[in-house]
Each structure stands twice: as C-alpha cells, then as structure tokens.
C-alpha positions in Angstrom: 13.4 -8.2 235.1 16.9 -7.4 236.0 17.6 -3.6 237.1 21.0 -2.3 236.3 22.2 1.0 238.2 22.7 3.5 235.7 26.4 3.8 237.0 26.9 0.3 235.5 26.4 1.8 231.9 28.7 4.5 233.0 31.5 2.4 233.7 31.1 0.3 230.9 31.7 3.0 228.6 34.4 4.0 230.7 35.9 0.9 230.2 35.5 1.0 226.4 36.7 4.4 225.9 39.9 3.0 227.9 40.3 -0.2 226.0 40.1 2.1 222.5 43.0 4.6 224.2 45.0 1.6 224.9 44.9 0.5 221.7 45.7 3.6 220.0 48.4 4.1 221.9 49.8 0.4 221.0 49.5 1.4 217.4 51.5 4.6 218.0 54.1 2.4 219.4 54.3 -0.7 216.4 53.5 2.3 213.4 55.4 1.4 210.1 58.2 4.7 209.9 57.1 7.2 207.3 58.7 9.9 205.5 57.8 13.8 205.5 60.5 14.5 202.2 57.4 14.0 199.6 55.1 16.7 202.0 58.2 19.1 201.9 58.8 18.2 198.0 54.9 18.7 196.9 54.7 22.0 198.9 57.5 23.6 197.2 56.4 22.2 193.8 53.2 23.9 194.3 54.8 27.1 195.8 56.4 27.7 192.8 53.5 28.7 191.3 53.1 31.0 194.4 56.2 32.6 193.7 54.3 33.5 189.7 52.4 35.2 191.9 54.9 37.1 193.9 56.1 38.4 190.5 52.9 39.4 189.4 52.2 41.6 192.7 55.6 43.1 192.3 55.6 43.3 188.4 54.5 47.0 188.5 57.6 48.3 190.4 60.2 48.1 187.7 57.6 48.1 184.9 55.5 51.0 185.3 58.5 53.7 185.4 60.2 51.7 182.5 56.6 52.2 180.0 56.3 55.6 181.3 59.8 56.6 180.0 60.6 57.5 176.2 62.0 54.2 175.8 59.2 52.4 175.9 57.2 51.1 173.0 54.0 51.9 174.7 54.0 55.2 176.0 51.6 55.2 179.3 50.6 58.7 181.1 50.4 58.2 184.8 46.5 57.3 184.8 47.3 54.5 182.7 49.9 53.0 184.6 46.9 53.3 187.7 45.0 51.3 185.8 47.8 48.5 184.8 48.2 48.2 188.4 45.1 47.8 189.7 43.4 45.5 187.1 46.0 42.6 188.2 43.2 43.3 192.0 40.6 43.1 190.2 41.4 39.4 188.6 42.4 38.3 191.8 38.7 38.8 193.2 37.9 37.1 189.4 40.3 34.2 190.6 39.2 33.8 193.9 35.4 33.1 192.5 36.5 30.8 190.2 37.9 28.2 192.6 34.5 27.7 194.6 33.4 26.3 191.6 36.6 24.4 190.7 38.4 22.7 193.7 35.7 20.2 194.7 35.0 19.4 190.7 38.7 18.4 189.6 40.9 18.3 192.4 43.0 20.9 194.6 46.2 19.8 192.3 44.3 19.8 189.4 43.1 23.3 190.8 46.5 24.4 191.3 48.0 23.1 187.7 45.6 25.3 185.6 46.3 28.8 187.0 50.0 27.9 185.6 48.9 27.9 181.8 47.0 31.0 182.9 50.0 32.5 184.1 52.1 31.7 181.0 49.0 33.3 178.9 49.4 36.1 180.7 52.6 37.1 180.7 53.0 35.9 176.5 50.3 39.1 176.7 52.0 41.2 178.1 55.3 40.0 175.7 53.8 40.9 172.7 51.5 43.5 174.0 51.8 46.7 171.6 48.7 49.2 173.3 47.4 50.0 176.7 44.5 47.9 176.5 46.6 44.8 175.6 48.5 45.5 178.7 45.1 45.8 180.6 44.2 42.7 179.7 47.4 40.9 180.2 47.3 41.9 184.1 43.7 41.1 184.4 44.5 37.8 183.2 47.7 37.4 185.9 45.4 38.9 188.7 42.8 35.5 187.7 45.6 33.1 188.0 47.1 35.1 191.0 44.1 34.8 193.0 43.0 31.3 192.2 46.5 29.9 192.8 46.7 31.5 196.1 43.5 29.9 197.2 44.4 26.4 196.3 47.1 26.2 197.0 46.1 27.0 200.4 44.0 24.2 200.9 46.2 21.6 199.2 49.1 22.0 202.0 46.5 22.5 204.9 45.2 18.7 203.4 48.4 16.9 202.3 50.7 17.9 205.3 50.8 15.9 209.0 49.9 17.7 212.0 53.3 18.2 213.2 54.3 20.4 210.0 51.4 21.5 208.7 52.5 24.9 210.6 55.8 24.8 208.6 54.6 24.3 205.2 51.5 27.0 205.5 54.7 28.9 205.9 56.2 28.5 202.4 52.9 30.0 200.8 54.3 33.7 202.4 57.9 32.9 201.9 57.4 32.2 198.2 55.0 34.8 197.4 57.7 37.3 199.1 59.9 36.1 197.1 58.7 36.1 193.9 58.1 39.9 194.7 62.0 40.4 195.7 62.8 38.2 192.5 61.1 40.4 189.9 62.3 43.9 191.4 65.8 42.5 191.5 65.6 41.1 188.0 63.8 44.2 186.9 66.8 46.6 188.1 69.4 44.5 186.4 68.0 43.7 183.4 65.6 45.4 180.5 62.1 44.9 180.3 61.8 42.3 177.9 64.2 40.1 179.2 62.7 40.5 182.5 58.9 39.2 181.0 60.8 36.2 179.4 62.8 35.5 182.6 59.0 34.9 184.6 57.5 33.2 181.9 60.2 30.1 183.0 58.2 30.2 186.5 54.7 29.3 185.5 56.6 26.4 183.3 59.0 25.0 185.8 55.5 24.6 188.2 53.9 22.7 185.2 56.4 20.3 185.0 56.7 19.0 188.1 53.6 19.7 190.3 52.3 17.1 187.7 53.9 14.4 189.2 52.5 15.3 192.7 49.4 13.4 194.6 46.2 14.5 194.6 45.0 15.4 198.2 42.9 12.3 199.8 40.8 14.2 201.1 39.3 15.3 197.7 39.2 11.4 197.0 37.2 10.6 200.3 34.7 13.5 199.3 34.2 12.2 196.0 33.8 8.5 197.4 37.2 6.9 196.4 38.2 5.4 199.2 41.6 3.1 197.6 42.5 6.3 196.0 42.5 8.1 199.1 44.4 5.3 201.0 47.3 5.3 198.0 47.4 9.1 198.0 47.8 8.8 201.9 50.6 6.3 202.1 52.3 7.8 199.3 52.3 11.1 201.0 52.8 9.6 204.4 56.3 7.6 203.5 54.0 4.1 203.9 54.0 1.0 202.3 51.3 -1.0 204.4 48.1 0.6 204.4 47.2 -0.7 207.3 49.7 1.3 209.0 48.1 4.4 211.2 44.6 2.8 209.7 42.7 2.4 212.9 44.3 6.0 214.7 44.7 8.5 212.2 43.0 10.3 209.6 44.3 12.0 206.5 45.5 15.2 208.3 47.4 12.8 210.5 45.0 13.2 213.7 45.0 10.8 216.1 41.7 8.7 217.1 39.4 10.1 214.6 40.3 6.6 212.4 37.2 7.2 209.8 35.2 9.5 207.5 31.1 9.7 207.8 30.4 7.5 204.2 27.1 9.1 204.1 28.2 12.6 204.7 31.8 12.7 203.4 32.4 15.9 204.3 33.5 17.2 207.6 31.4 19.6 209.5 33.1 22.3 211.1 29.9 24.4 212.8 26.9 22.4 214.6 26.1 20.5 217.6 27.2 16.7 215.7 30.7 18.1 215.3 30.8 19.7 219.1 29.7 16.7 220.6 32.4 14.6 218.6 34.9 16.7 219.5 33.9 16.9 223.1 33.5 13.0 223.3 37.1 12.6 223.6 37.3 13.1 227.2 36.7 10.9 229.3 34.2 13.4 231.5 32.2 13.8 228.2 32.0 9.9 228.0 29.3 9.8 231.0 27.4 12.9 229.3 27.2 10.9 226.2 27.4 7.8 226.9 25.5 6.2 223.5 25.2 8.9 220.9 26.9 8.0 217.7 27.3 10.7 215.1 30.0 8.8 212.9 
C-alpha cells in the first residue's frame, strides 16, 4: 500500500485553491459590463416612501401649534397634542413587528409597497378627521406604516445593491427621511393646514406608482427556492444580459468567490462555526487547516 506524506494533500489543495483564484480572476477580466443606473433608480423609488416617513416624524411641528390655536376645527389642550405626537412612536414599534412576519412571506418590495396604501390611509384620516380621537388614530396608523417602511426598506437596498455602492445607497434611507422632515415643516410654514395634509398625501402615491415597476430582491427568490427568478432579478439589477456573466465568482450582493447558495439551507448563517470556517477558508493559511471540510 502506497504511503503519501501528509504534505502531499497539503499541496494539492494548495494547488486547487490557486487554480480556483486564477480562474476568478480571469472572469473578472472577460465579465459582460453592467450598469448601476437601475440600483440608483430602485433605491430612490423606494426612498420615497422613506421621505412619507420623514413627513410623518416631522408632521407635529407645524401641526400641533396650528390645532391648538382658535383656528382650528379641533380644538386640542396641550395634553392632547402629547398624545398626537407620541402615538405616531407607538405605531412605529406596531410596524416594526409587523415586518418579521411579512418580509420573508411576500417579498422585501412587496413589503415595502404596502406601508404606501397605509400611509395614504393615514393621512385621508387625518383629512377628514373632526375629534381628537380620530386624530389619534390617524397618527397611530402613520407611526405602523413609518416603522414597517423603514425596516424594509432597509434590507431591500442592503440586498439589491453591489458591494461597491451599497455604502452609498444605505445613505439615501437618512437623506430622505431628513428630508421629508425639512419638506413638511417648510410646506407647513407656507401653507395652511389642509393644504399641507393634501400636499403629503401625493408622497405615498408617487411611491405606489413606480416602486411597482422595481425587481424583487433575489435574495428573497433564492430563500424561497426560485433559482431563474433570482438569476433574472440579478441580471436585471446588475445591467446584464448573459446570465452566465459573474456566475461562477459572484453572489447576489456582488461578492467575489462565494459563486453559490447552500440548496438545502438557503439561508445564510451569520453566527456559528460553519460560517467561521467558510469565511476563514479563503486564505490560503486556512487551506492547510482545513484542507477537506465542505460546508457548502
């Protein structure tokens, strides 16, 4: 029986983890030029919704005064406005709850597109609202959709966006909510308190309209087993027309070298000694630690 040394496995895998480098980095060199304009595109069409929310956090600063004058049809004492302004919180916990069972069931997008009728509900509320309690309930209901939509929309940019600007887009979340909250005080100051409610309700709307059109993230298609979904969503979102562009060196988020998904598992694991090892496997002093575990 033949002996080999046990440095003979370890150069072997040496080898291999060098031929799979080499390869990579032959794809990077031949990969089919994509486009980032649909990322850029999806992200603001989903951070429109965002800036709803803006409005919504800042809706109390020109509102509260304005119901607590003797102009208002709703005459509120300063307890009452308390309470107008900290319901909208209270939703948002409500909202936040909601999407844990939500975003793996229909989709991030889909999660996304239904705080918008929410938000339009709201604010038609507060429209026609003609007591205190009718206002209560119309910011309870904004808080809901303020809180889900934040959350969502969250992990729909962190999924759909490359590596390279996934910084940049988290960034719009913040700039649109800020914005929303400079919109409705500067809208507030100029204009009456009607006008102002009618003005916002054109937010939620715009959002309906075209985050419709967007993709799906493919990473809630790979979790739910759809694999040709996933790869369409991917190349749509990537710029690509042949899907076997990036197919053997990238993953959804646009990492290099991790080129599948576990079929059995399907979703990633982010704490435990599987996903350590995996991560420490990809260099090349790991490779003679491990030299034959498998965990994808």
């Amino acid at each position: 029986m033949k002996f080999n040394p046990p440095w003979e496995s370890f150069r072997s895998c040496w080898n291999q983890k060098a031929d799979d480098l080499k390869k990579c980095e032959s794809a990077e060199e031949t990969d089919e030029e994509g486009s980032s304009l649909l990322q850029f595109i999806a992200t603001i069409s989903g951070c429109i919704s965002v800036m709803g929310v803006g409005t919504m956090l800042g809706w109390s600063s020109p509102s509260i005064p304005f119901l607590m004058s003797k102009e208002s049809k709703i005459p509120i004492t300063i307890e009452e406005g308390a309470w107008i302004t900290s319901l909208g919180s209270l939703g948002n916990i409500i909202g936040s709850l909601m999407v844990v069972f939500l975003i793996d069931r229909i989709g991030r997008k889909y999660t996304v597109l239904l705080h918008a009728p929410i938000q339009i509900i709201s604010l038609i509320i507060i429209i026609f609202s003609n007591s205190f309690t009718s206002l209560c309930c119309g910011r309870a209901v904004a808080g809901i959709a303020s809180g889900g939509c934040l959350n969502a929309m969250a992990m729909y940019v962190g999924e759909i966006a490359e590596k390279k600007i996934r910084g940049m887009l988290s960034t719009f979340i913040v700039i649109f909510s800020d914005s929303g909250i400079f919109f409705v005080a500067l809208i507030g100051a100029y204009f009456s308190y009607n006008t102002m409610n009618l003005v916002l309700l054109s937010i939620p709307m715009l959002h309906l309209f075209t985050f419709m059109l967007m993709p799906e993230s493919p990473y809630f298609y790979l979790i739910q087993g759809r694999d040709n979904a996933a790869e369409k969503s991917l190349m749509r979102l990537r710029g690509l027309k042949n899907p076997k562009t990036h197919s053997q060196c990238s993953d959804p988020t646009g990492d290099r070298h991790t080129s599948h998904v576990d079929k059995k598992r399907r979703r990633p694991e982010f704490f435990g000694l599987p996903h350590l090892i995996r991560r420490l496997r990809k260099t090349p002093l790991h490779t003679f630690l491990f030299p034959s575990t498998h965990f994808e």
